[in-house]
DOFI-12479 format. One line per 10 residues: number of its first residue (from 1); their letters; for each residue x negated, y negated, z of N, C-alpha, C. Coordinates in steps of 0.001 Angstrom, whole numbers. Layout:
NUM = a = X Y Z X Y Z X Y Z; ...
end
This chain:
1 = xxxxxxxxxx = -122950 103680 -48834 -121914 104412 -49558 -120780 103478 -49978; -120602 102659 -49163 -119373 101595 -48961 -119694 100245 -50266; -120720 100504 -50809 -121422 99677 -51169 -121501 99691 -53208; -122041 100945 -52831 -121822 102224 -54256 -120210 102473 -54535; -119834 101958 -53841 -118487 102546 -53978 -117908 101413 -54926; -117928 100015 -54155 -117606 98584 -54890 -118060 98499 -55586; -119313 99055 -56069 -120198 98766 -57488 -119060 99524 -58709; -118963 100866 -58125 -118605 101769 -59196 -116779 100817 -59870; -116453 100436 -58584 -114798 100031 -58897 -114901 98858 -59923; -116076 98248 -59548 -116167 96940 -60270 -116569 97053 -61524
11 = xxxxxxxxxx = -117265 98256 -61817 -117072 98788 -63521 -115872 98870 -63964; -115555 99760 -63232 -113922 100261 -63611 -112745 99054 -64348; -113285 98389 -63211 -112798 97024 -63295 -112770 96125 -64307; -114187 95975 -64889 -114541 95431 -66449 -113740 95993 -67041; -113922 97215 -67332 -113520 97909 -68387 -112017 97906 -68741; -111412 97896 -67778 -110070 97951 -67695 -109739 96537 -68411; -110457 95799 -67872 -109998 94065 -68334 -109984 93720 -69752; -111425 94247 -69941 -111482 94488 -71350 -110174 95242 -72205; -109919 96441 -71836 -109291 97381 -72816 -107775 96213 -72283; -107305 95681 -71024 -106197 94914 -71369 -105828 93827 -72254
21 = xxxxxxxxxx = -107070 92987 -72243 -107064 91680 -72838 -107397 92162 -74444; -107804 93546 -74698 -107667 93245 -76300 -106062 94231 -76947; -105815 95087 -75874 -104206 95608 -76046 -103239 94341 -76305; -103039 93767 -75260 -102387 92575 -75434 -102488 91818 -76610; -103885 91285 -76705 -104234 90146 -77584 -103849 90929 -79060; -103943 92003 -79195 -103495 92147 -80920 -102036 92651 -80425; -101545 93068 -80191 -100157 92909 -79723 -99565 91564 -80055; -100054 90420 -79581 -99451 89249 -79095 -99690 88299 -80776; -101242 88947 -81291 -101630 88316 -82279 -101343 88889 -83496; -101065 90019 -83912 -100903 90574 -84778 -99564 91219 -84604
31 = xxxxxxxxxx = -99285 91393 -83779 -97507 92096 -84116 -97306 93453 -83754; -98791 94554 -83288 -98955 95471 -83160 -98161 96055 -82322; -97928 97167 -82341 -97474 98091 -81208 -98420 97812 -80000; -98279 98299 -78971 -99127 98128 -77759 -100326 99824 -77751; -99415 100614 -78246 -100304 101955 -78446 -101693 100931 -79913; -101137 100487 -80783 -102194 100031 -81448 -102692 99532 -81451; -102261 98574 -80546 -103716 97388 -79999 -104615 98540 -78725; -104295 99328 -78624 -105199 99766 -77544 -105902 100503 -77656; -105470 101644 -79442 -106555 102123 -79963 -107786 101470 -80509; -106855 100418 -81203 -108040 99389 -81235 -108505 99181 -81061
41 = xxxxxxxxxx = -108808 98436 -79297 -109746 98097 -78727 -110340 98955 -77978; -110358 100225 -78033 -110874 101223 -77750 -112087 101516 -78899; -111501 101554 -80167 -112735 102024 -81163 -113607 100863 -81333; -112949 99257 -80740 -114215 98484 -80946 -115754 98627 -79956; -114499 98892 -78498 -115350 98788 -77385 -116459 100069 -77184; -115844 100839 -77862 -117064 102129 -78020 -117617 102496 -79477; -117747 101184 -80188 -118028 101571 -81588 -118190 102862 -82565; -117242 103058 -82328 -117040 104243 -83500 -116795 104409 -84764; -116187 103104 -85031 -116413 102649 -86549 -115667 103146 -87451; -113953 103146 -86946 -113002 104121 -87549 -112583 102983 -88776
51 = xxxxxxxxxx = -112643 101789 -88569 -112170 100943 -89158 -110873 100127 -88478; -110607 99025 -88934 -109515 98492 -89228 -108185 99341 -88661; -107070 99567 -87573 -105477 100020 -87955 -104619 99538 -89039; -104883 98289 -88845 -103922 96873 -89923 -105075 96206 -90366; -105180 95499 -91167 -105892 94316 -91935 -105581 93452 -90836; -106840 92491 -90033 -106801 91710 -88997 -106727 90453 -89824; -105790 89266 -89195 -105741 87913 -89266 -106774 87251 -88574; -107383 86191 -89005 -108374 85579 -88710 -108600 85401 -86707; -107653 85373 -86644 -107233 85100 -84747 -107774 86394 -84184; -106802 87559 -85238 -107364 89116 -84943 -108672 89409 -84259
61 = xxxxxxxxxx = -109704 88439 -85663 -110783 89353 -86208 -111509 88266 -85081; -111359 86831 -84911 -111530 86571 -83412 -111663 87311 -81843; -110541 87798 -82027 -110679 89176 -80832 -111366 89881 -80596; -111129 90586 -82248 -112173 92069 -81951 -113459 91717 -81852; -114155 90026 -82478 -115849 89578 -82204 -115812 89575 -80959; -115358 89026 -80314 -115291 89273 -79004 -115117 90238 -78286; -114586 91379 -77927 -114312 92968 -78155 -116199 93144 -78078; -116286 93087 -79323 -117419 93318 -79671 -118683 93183 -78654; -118828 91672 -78410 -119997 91326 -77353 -119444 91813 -76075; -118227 91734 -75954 -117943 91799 -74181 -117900 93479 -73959
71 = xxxxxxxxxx = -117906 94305 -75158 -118035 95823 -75124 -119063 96030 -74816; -120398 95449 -75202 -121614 95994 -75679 -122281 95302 -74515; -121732 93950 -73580 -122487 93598 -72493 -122112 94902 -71333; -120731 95104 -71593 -120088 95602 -70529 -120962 97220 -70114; -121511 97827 -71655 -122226 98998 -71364 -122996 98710 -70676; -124120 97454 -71247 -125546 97753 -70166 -125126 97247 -68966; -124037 96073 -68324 -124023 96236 -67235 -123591 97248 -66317; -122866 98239 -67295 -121898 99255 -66549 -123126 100464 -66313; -124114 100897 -67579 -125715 101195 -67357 -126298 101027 -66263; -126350 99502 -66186 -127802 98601 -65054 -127023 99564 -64052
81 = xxxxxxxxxx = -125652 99122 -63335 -124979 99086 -62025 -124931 100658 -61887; -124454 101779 -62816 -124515 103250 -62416 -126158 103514 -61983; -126763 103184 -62968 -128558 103371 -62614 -128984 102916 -60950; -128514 102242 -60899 -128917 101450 -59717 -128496 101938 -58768; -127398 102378 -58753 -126661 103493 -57734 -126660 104892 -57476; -127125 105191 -58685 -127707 106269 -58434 -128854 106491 -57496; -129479 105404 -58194 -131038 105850 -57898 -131243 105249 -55941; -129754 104273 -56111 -130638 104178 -54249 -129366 104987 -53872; -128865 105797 -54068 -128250 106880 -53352 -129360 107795 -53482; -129909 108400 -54194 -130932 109182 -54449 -132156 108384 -53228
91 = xxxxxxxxxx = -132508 107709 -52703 -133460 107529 -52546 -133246 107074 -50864; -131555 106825 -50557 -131379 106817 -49474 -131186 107861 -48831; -130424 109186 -49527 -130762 110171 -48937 -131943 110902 -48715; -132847 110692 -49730 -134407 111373 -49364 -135110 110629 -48150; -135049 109346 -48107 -135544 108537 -46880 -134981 108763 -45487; -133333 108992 -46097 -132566 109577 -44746 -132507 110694 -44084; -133312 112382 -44778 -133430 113008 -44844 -135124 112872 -43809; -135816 112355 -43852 -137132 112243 -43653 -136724 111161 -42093; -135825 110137 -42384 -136232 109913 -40780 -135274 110425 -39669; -134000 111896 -40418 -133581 112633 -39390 -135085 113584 -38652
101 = xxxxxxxxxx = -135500 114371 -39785 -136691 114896 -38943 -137767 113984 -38449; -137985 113091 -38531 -139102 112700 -37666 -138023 112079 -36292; -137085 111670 -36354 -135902 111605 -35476 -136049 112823 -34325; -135706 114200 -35221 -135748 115316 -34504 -137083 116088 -33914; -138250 115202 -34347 -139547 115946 -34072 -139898 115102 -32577; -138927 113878 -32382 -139370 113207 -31272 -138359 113692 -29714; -137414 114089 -30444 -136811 114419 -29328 -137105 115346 -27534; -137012 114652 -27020 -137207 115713 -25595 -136198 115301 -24562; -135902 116202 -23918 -134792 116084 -22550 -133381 115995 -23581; -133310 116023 -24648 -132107 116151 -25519 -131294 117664 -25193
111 = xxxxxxxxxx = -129962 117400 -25455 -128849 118079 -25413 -128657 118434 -26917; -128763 120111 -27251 -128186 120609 -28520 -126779 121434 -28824; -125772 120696 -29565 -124689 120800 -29530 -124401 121461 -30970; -123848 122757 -30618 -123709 123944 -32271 -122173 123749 -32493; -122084 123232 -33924 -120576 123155 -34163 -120303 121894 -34372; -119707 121496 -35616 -119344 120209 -35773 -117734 119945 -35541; -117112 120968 -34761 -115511 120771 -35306 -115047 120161 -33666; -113758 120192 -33449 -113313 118817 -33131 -113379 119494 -31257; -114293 120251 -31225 -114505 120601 -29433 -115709 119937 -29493; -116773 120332 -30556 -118260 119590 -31090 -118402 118322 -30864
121 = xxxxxxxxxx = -117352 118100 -31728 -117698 116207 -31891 -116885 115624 -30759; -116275 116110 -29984 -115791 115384 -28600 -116821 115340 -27928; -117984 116124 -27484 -119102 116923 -26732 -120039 115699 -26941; -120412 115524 -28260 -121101 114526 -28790 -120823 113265 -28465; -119506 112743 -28580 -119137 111319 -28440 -118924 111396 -26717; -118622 112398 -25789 -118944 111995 -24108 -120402 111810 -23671; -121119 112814 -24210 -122871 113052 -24138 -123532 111059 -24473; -123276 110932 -25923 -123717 109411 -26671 -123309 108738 -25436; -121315 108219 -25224 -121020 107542 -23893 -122179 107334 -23154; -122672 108442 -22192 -123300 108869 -21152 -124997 108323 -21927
131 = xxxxxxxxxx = -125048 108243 -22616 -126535 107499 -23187 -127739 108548 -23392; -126822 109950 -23133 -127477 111209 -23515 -128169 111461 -25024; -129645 111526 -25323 -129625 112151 -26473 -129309 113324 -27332; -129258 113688 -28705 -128059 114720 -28761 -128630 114940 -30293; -128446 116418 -30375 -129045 117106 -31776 -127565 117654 -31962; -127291 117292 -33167 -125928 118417 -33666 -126608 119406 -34869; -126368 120794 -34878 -126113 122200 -35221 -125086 122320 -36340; -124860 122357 -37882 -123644 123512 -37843 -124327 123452 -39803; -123750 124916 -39750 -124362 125034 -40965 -123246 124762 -42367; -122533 124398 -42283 -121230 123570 -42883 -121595 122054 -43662
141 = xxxxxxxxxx = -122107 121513 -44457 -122948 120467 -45049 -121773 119186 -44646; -120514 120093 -44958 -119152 118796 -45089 -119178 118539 -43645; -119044 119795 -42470 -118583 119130 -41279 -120292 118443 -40718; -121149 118760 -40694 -122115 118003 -40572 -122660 117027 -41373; -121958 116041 -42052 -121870 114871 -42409 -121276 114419 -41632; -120369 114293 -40843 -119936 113589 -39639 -121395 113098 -38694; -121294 113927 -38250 -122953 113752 -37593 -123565 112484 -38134; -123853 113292 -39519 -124566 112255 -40121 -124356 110429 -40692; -123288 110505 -40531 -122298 109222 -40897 -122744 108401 -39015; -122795 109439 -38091 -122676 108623 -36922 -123723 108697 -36174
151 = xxxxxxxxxx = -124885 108723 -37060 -126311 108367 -36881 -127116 109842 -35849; -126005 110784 -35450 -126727 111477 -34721 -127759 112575 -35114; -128822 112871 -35101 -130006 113578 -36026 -129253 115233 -35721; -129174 115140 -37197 -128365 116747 -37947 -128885 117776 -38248; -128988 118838 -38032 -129670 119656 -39122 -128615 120840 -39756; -128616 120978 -40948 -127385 121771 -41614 -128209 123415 -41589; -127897 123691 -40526 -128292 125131 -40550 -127356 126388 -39586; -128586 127209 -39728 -127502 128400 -38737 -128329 128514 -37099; -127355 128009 -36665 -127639 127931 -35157 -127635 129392 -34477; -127412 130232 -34986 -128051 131656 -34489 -129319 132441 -34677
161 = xxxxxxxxxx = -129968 131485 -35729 -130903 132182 -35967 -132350 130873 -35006; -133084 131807 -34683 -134375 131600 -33607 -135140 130603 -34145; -135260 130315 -35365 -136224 129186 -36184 -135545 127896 -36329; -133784 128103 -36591 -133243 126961 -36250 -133458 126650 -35137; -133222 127200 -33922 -133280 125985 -32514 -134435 125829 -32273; -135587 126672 -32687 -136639 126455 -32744 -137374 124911 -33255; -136415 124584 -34324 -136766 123157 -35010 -136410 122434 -34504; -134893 122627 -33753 -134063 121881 -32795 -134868 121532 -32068; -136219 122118 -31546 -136842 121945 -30334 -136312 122151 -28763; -135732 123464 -28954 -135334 123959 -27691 -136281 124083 -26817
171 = xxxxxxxxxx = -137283 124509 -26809 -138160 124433 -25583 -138293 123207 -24949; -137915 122478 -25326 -138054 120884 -24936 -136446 120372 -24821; -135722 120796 -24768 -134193 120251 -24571 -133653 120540 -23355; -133246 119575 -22740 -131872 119796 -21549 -131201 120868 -21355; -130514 120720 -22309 -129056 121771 -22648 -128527 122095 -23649; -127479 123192 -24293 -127477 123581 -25051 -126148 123721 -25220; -124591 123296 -25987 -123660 123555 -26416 -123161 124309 -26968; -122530 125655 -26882 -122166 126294 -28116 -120565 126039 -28193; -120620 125455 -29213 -119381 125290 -30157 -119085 125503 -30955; -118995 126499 -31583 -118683 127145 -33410 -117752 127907 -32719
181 = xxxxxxxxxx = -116516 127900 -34074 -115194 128669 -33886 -115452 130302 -33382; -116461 130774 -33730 -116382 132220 -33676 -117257 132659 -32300; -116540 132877 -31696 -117067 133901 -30452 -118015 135014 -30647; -118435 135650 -31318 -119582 136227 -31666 -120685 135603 -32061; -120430 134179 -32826 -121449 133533 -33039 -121923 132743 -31675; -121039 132545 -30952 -121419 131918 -30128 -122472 132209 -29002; -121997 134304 -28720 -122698 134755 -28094 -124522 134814 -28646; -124709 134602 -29794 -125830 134831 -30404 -126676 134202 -30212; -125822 132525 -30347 -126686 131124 -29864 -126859 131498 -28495; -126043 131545 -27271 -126775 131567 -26081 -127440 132322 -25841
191 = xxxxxxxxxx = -127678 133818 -26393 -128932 135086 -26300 -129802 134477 -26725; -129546 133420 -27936 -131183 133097 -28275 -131686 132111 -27664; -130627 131266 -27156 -131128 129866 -26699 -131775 130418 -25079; -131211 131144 -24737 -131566 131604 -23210 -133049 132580 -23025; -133095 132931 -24319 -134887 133811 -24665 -135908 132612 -24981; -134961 131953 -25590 -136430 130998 -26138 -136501 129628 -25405; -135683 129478 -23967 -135479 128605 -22857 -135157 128843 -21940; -135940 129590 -21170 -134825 130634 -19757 -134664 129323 -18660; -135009 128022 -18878 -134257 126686 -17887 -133630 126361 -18324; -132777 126494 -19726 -131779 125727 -20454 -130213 125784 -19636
201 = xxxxxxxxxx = -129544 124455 -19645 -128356 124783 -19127 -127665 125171 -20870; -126896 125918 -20154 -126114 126159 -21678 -124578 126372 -21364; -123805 125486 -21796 -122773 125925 -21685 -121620 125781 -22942; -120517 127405 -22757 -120364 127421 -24094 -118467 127713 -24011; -118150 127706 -25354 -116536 127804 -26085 -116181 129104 -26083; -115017 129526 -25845 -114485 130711 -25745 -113149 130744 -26220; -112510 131423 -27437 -111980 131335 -28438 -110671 132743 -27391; -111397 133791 -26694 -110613 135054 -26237 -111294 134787 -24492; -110148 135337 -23944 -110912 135046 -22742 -111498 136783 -22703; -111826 137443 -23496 -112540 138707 -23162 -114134 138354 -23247
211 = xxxxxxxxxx = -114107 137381 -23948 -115377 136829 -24857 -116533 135987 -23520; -115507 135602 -22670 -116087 134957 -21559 -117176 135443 -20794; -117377 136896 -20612 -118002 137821 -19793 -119251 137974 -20503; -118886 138273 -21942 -120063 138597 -23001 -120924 137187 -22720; -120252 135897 -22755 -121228 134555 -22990 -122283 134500 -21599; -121697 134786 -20837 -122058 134444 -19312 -123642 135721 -19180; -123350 137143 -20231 -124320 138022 -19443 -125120 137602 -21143; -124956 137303 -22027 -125902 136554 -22846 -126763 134659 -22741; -126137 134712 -21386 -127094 133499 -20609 -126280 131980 -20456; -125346 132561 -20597 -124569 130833 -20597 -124337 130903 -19428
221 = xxxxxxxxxx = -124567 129316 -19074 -124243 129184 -17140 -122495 128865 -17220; -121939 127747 -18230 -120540 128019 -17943 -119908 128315 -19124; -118945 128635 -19278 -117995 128874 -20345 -116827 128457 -20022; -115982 127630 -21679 -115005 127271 -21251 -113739 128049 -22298; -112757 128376 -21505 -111861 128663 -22492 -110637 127789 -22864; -110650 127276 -24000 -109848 125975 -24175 -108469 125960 -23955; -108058 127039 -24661 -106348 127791 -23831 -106260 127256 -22523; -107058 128303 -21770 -107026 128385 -20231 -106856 126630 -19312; -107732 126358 -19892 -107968 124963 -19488 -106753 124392 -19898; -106149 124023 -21331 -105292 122999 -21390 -104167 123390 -20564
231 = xxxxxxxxxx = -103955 125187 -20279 -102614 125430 -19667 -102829 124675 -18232; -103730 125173 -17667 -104016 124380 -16088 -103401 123078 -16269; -103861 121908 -17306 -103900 120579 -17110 -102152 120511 -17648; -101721 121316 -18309 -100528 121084 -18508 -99268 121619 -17182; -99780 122434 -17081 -98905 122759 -14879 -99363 121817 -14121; -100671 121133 -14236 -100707 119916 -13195 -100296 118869 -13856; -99866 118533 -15077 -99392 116967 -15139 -97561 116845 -14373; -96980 118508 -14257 -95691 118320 -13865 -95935 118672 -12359; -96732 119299 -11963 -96682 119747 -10609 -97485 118452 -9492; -98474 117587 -10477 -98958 116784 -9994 -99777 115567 -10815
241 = xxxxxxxxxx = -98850 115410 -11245 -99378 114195 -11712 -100001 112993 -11530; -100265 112252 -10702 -100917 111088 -10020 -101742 111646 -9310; -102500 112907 -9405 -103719 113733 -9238 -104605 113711 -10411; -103483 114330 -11072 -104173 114798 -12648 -104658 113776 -12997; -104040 111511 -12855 -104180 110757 -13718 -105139 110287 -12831; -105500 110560 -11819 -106577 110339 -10886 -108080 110880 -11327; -108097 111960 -11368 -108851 113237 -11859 -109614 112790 -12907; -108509 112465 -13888 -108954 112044 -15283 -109715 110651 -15396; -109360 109614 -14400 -110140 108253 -14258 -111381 108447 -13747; -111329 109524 -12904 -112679 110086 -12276 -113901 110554 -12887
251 = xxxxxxxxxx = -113098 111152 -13902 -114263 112177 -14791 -114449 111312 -16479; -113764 110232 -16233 -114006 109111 -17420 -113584 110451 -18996; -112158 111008 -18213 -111894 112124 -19327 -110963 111343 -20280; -110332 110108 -19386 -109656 109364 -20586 -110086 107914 -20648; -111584 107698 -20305 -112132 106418 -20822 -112411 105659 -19392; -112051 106277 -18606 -111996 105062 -17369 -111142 104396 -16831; -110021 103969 -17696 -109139 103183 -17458 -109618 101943 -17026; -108537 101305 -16518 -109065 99816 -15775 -109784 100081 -14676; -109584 101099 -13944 -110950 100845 -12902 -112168 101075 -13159; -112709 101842 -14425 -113811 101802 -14667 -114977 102944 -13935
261 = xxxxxxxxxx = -114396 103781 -12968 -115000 104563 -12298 -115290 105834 -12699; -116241 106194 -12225 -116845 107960 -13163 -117199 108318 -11866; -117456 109637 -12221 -118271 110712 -11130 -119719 111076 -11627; -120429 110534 -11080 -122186 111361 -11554 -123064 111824 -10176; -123546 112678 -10651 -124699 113254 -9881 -126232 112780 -10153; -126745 112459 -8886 -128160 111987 -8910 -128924 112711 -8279; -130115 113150 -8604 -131310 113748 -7955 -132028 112828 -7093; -132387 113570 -6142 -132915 113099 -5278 -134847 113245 -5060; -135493 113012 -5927 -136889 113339 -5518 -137453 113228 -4513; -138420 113530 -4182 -139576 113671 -2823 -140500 112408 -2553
271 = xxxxxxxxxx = -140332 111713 -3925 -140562 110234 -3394 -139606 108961 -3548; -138257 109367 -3087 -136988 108848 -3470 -137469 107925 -2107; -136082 106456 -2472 -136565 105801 -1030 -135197 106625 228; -134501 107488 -599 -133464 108017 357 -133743 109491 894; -134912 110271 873 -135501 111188 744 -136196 111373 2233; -135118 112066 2971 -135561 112471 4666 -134991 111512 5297; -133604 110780 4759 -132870 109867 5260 -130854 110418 5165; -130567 110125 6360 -129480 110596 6544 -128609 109753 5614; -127717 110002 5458 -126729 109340 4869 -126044 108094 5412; -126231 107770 6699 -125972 106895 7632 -126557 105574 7322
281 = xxxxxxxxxx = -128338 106167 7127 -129235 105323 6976 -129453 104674 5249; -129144 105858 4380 -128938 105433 3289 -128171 103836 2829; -126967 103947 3558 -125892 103419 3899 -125175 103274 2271; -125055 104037 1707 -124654 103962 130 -123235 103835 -43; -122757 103765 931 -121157 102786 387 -121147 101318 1138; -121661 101113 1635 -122216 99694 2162 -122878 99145 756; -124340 99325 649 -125123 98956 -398 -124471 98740 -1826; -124465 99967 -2210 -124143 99991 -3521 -121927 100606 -4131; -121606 101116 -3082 -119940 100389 -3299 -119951 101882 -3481; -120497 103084 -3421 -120012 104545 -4126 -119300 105407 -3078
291 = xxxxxxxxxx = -118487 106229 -3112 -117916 107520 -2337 -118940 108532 -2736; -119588 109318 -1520 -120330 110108 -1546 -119091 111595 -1378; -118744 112220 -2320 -117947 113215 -2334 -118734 114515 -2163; -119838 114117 -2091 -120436 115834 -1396 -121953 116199 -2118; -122722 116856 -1353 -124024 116807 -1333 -124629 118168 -1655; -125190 118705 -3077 -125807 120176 -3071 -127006 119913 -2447; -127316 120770 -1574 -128749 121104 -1253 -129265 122119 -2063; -130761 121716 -2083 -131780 122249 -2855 -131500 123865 -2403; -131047 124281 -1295 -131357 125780 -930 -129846 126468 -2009; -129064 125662 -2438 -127903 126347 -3315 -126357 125586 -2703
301 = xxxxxxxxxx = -126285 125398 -1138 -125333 125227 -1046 -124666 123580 -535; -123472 123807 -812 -122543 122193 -1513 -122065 122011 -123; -122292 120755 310 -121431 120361 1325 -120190 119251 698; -119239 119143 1087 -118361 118780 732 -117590 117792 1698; -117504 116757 1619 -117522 115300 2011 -118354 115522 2790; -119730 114776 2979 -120480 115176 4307 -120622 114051 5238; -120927 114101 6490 -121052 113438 8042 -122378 112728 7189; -122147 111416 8171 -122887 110465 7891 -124392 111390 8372; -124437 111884 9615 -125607 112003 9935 -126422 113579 9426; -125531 113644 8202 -126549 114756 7150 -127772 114119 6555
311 = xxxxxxxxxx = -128935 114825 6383 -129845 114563 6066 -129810 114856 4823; -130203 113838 3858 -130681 113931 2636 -132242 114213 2473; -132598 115066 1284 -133506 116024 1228 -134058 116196 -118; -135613 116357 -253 -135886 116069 -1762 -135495 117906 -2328; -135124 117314 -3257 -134295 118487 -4629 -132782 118340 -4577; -132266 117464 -3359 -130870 117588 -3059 -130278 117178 -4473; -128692 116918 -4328 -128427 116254 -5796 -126926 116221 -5021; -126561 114549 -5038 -125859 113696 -4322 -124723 113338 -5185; -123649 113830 -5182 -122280 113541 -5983 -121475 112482 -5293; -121460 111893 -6232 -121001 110374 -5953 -120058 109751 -6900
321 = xxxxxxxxxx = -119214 108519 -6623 -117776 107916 -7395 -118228 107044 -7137; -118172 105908 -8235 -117772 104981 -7992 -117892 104391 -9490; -118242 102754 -10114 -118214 101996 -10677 -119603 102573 -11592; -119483 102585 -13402 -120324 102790 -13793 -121957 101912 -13539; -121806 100801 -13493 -122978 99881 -13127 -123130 100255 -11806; -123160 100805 -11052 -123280 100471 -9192 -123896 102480 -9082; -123249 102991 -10443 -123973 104362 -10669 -125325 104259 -11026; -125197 103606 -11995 -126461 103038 -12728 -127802 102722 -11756; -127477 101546 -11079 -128218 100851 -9865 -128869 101707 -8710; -128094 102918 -8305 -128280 103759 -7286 -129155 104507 -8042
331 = xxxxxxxx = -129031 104946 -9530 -129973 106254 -9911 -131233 105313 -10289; -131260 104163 -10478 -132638 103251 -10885 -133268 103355 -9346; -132457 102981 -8350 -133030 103357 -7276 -133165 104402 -6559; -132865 105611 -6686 -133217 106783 -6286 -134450 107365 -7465; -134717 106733 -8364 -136199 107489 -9089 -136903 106334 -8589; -136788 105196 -8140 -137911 104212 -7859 -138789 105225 -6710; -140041 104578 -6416 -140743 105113 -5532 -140771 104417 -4302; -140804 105200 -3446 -140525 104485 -1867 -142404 103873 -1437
end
């Protein structure tokens, strides 16, 4: 685009040069007004064949030969360069068009995110961070060009209807975002996403907090209401602040900061090498440098900082702090096989 763009200016550009250098030049050479040198070189450069304004002096009629060739190159290059741009804009979007869907026909364990507006595209750019794959939703062509500008596979449709997520390849996706401004639409996506994926996590935007109840019994596991939320974070930055800026380094909500630390959860499989091993034995703040902040067991319930001599257990799922690489390292080694 960036590209087509310099082409087009650099016509512009000729042309302009042209229509200056022959304004001037009969101006300068003939005595003309500046309005008449510019009609001038206007009727040469697009031959129209009005004639003559004044009877040209030999210097003149110098000009306008020139006029002449540098008019008539300037079309076909100004021709070649529109043609050319056209045609690979034309041909980059049909190609680009063809390897979003085969893009989107490969996808699995992907996250589908409805809504391109600015709760959407935050969703998108933490998910990417996180090295998550990611389908964006919204049937808006302008706001889903964003998407498309930032390589993430788009489809410009209506995310309520069953054939869109269907293409999305919901049966095969992670999770499911609803983000479109309208709370009715929203409820629609999770009724459908939750019929045509009853494992999907889905969690969704809430515009009214009445709207919250409706999302939750149309299948969304969480809902957020953005009000609600910013008021919380705004009573804790005065009531507690060096919590809140804690909180936020934790959950990599403002990048990490200099320490660099996140919170992730790892599964624990049945052929994990930490799998029927206490936490003692694990020894995972020894080894690998993490705070084990608390342990769901597979039966539902969360222990919260737990005793070394808890047993870790396959389905568990082990919440842990520390350093993004040393996160990394622990989940390469908790899917390795013992």
């Amino acid at each position: 685009m960036r590209l087509a763009l310099n082409r087009i200016l650099w016509v512009l550009a000729l042309v302009s040069t042209l229509l200056l250098y022959g304004t001037f030049s009969f101006h300068w050479i003939e005595g003309w007004t500046y309005f008449e040198g510019f009609y001038m070189t206007l009727m040469t450069l697009t031959t129209v064949g009005y004639g003559e304004v004044h009877p040209l002096s030999l210097l003149g009629r110098i000009v306008a030969s020139s006029l002449m060739l540098g008019g008539v190159a300037a079309v076909f290059i100004s021709i070649g360069i529109l043609v050319d741009v056209v045609i690979k804009l034309e041909l980059a979007d049909t190609f680009g068009r063809k390897r979003r869907l085969h893009m989107i026909e490969k996808l699995t364990d992907h996250y589908i995110v409805c809504g391109a507006g600015r709760v959407g595209r935050s969703v998108i750019r933490e998910l990417r961070r996180s090295g998550a794959p990611v389908l964006l939703i919204d049937r808006s062509a302008d706001r889903a060009q964003w998407g498309i500008m930032e390589g993430v596979p788009t489809l410009v449709a209506d995310a309520t209807k069953d054939e869109t997520l269907q293409r999305a390849r919901i049966t095969h996706a992670r999770g499911l975002v609803a983000a479109i401004a309208s709370d009715a639409e929203n409820v629609y996506v999770a009724l459908s996403a939750r019929v045509l994926n009853p494992h999907l996590i889905i969690s969704a935007r809430a515009t009214d907090e009445q709207a919250e109840e409706k999302l939750k019994r149309a299948g969304a596991s969480t809902v957020f209401t953005p009000y609600t939320f910013i008021g919380h974070r705004l009573a804790q930055s005065m009531l507690r602040p060096h919590v809140l800026s804690f909180l936020d380094v934790a959950s990599a909500f403002s990048g990490g900061g200099d320490l660099e630390i996140e919170t992730e959860q790892l599964h624990i499989a049945k052929d994990s090498p930490l799998c029927n091993r206490t936490l003692e034995e694990a020894r995972v703040r020894q080894t690998y440098g993490l705070i084990v902040l608390a342990l769901k067991k597979a039966s539902g319930g969360m222990l919260f900082n737990p005793e070394g001599t808890t047993k870790v257990e396959s389905g568990d799922v082990l919440i842990a702090m520390g350093r993004r690489a040393e996160l990394e390292r622990m989940g390469k080694a908790l899917s390795a096989r013992g």
